[in-house]
C-alpha positions in Angstrom: 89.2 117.7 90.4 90.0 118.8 86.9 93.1 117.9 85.2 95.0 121.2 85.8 97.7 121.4 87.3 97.4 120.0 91.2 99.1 122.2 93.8 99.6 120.2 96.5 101.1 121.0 99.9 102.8 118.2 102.1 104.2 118.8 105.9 106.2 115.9 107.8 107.7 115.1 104.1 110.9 114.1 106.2 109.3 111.8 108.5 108.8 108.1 108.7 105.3 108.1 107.1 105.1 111.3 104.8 108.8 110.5 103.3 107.7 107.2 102.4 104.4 109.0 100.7 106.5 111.9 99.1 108.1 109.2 97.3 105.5 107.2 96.0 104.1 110.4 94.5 107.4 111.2 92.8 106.9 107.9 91.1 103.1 108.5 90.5 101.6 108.3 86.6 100.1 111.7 87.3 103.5 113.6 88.8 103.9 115.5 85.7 100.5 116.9 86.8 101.4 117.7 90.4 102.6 120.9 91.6 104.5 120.3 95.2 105.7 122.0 98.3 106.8 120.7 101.2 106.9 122.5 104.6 110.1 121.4 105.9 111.0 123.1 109.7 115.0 122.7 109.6 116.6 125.0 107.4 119.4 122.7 106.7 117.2 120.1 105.6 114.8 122.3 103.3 118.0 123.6 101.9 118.7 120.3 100.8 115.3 118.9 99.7 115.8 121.7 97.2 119.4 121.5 96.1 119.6 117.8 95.2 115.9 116.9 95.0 114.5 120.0 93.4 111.9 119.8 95.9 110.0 123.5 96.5 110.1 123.8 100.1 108.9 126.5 102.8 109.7 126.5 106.0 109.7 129.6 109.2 106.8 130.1 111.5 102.9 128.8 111.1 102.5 131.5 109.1 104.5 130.4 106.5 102.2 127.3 106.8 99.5 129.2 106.6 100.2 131.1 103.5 101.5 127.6 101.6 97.8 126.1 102.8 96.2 129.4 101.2 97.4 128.4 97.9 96.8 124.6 98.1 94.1 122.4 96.5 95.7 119.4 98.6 97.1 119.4 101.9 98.6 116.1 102.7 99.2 116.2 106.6 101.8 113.7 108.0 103.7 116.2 110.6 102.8 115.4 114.6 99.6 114.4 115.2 98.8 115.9 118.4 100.3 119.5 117.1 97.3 121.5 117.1 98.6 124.9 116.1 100.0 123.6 113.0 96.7 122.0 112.1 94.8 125.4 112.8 97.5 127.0 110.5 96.7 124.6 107.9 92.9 125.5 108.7 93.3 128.7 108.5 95.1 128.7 105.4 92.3 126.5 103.7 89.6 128.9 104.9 91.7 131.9 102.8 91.6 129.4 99.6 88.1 128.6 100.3 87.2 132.3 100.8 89.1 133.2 97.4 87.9 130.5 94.9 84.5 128.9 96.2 86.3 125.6 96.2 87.0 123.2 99.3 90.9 122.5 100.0 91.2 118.2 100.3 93.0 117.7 103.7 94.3 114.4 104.2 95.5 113.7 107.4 97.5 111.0 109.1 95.8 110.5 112.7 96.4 107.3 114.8 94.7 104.3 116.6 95.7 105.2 119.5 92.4 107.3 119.9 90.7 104.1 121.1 93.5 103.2 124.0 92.6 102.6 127.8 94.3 102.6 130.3 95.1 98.9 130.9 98.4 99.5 131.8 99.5 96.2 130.6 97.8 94.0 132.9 94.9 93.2 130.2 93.8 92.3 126.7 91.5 95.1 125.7 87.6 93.2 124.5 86.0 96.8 123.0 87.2 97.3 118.6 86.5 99.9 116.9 85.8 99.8 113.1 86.5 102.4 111.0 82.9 102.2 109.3 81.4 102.9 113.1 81.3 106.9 112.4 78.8 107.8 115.3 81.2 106.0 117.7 84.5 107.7 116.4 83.3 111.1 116.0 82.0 111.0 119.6 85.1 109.9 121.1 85.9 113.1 123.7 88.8 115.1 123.2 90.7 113.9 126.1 91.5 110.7 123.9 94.9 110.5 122.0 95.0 112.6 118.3 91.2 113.7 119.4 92.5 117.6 119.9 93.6 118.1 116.9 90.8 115.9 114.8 87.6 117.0 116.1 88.8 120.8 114.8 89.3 118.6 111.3 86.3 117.5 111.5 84.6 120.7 112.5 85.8 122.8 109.6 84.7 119.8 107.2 81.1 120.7 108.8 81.6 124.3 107.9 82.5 123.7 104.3 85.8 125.0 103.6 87.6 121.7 103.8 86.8 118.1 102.3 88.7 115.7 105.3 90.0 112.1 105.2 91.5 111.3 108.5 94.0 107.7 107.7 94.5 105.9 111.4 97.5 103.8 111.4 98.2 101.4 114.2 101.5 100.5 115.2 103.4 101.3 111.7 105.9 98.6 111.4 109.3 98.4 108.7 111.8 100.1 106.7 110.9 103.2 104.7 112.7 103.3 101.7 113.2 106.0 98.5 115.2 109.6 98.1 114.5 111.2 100.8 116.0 107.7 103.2 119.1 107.7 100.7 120.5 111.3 101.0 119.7 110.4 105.3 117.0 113.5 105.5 114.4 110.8 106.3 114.2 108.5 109.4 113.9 105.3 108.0 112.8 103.5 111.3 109.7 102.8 112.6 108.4 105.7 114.7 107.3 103.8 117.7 109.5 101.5 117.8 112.2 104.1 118.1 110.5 105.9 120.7 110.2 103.1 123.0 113.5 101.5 121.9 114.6 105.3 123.0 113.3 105.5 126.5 114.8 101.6 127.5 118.0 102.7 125.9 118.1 106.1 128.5 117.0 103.6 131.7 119.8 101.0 130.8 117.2 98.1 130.8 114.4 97.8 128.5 111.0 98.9 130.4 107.2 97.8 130.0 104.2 98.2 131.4 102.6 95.9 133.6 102.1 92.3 132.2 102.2 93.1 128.7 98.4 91.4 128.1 97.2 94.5 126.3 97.0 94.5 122.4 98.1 97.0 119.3 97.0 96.7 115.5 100.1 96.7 113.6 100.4 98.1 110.3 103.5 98.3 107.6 104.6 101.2 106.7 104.1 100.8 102.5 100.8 99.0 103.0 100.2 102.2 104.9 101.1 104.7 102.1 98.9 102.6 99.7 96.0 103.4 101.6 96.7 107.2 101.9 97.6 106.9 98.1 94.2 105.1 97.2 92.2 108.0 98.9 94.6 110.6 97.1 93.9 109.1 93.9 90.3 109.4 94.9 90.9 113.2 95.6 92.3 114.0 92.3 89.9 111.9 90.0 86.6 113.4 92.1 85.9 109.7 92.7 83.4 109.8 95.7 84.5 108.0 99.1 83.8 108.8 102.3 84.8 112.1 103.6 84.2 114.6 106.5 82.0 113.1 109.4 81.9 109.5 107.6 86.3 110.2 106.2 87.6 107.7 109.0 90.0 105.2 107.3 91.9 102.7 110.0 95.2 101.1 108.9 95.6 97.5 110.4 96.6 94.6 108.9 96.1 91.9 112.6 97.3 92.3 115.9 99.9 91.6 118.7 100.1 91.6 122.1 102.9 93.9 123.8 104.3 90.6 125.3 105.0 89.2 121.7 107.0 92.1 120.6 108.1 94.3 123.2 110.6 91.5 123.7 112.4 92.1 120.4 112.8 95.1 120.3 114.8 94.8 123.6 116.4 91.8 121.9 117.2 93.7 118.5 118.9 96.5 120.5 120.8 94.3 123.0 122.0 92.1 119.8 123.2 95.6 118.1 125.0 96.6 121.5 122.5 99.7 122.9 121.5 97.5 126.0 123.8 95.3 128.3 120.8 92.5 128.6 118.0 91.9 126.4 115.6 91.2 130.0 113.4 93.8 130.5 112.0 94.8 133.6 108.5 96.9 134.5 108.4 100.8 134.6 107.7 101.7 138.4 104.9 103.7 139.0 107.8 106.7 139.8 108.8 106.3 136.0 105.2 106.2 134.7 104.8 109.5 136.5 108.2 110.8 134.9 108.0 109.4 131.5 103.9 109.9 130.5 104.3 108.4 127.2 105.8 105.2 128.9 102.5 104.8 130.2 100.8 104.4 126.3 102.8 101.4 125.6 100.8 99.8 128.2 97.6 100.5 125.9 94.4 98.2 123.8 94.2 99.9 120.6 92.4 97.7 118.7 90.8 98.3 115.6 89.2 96.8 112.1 89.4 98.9 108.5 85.9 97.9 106.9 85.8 101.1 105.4 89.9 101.3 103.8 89.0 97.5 102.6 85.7 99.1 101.0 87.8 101.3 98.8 90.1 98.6 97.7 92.8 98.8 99.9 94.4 95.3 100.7 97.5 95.1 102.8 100.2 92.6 102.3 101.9 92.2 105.4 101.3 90.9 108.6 101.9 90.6 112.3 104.8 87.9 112.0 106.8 89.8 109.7 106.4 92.4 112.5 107.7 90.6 114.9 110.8 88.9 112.5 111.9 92.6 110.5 112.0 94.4 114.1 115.5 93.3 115.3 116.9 94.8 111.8 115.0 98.2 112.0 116.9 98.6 116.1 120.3 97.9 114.1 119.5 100.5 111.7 118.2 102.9 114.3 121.4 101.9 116.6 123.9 102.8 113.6 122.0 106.1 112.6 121.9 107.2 116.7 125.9 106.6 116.6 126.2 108.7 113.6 125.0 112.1 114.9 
């Protein structure tokens, strides 16, 4: 890519991950360089992105999405996902560019590990990993797997020509997010997952697993995370060659930890902060994992390696313990952000 002027279109800019990315670019060598919109859905919050941040924002139906991805040379995905129509939006809006100018839009998109899980339920410690290098394995996975609906159409249009793809798999995305966005409190600065769970014990009045809690997650943190999404966007704009398309799989994983090692503080760190009566938790029963589908994913194997992010120079920093000792602060900040609204 030449050294015009980049336009570059981000969507989840207000979440965990993309917030955390939107900030590093603001504080990138080449901003002065970059040209950037940010599909924010709430009004309220697009309204502010652009009064204090000076942020260009669009927001409205996929259409507007659409349109913004029509203009792009960059489309930096970290919205849902498992939202498919916003990802055809963006699709279609990259065929309109491609259709216009000849040229390929460079889609990078934040997927997930969870596209290896099982169904262990808990009661087992997953043997099968995945690397990130294994292409034929990855790209045959069906699309009744987690993230798979709405990556096999990123992969497809990558086929067809009109897209360059580089799909980043985090596992479980650990620690604070920091920067602008977290300070003006239009980011959520807690980890994701962690919230989500956290969320669903807080509702039952006891903190609920599944099963045993043998089975195992890769954990990531959540700025080693943005460096590998930023190492393949500097890739992007230099026209340095890596991996893209078929073979643009890129795991983030820094170790691993059973659900029995940390399930336990995160029920700890939110009866500490005063959102649960008793930090024992107790098992889903087969009535809840009926009720509550998504309970039944914490119950998972997703385990993977990143031979192919470590190719391109991406070395994480932090590990599994610092998981398990930084997880009792991110429920105090989720607990005091959850009283606020």
């Amino acid at each position: 890519m030449s050294n015009a002027t980049k336009k570059i279109l981000i969507l989840g800019a207000t979440g965990y991950i993309g917030g955390t990315f939107l900030d590093a670019l603001w504080k990138h060598p080449l901003a002065q360089s970059f040209d950037i919109t940010a599909y924010v859905r709430s009004p309220e919050k697009a309204k502010k992105c652009e009064q204090v941040l000076g942020l260009k924002t669009v927001s409205g139906p996929l259409s507007a999405v659409e349109e913004a991805a029509s203009k792009a040379d960059i489309v930096l995905n970290f919205a849902s996902s498992d939202d498919l129509p916003l990802t055809e939006a963006v699709l279609a809006g990259a065929k309109k560019h491609f259709a216009s100018t000849g040229v390929p839009v460079a889609l990078l998109h934040t997927s997930g590990t969870g596209i290896v899980t099982d169904k262990a339920l808990g009661r087992y410690a997953g043997e099968k990993i995945v690397d990130d290098a294994d292409s034929d394995t990855i790209n045959a996975l069906p699309v009744t797997q987690w993230h798979r609906n709405v990556d096999i159409p990123i992969v497809n249009a990558a086929k067809e020509g009109y897209v360059r793809t580089y799909i980043v798999y985090p596992g479980f995305v650990f620690g604070q997010a920091t920067g602008k966005l977290v300070d003006l409190g239009i980011q959520n600065p807690c980890p994701t997952a962690a919230v989500a769970i956290a969320r669903i014990g807080i509702a039952r009045g006891q903190f609920g697993v599944v099963g045993p809690m043998n089975n195992i997650w890769n954990v990531v943190e959540v700025h080693d995370t943005i460096d590998l999404h930023m190492i393949i966007f500097n890739a992007i704009i230099t026209g340095k060659q890596v991996p893209s398309g078929l073979d643009g799989h890129y795991v983030a994983e820094n170790g691993f930890l059973a659900g029995k090692q940390y399930y336990p503080k995160i029920a700890e760190g939110l009866y500490v902060h005063g959102a649960l009566k008793t930090p024992e938790v107790s098992e889903f029963t087969e009535a809840e994992l009926a009720k509550i589908p998504m309970a039944a994913m914490f119950g998972t194997n997703s385990r993977t390696t990143s031979s192919r992010s470590r190719s391109i120079g991406w070395n994480p920093k932090v590990g599994p313990q610092e998981f398990l000792d930084g997880m009792k602060e991110s429920m105090r900040v989720m607990v005091r952000l959850d009283k606020k609204q």
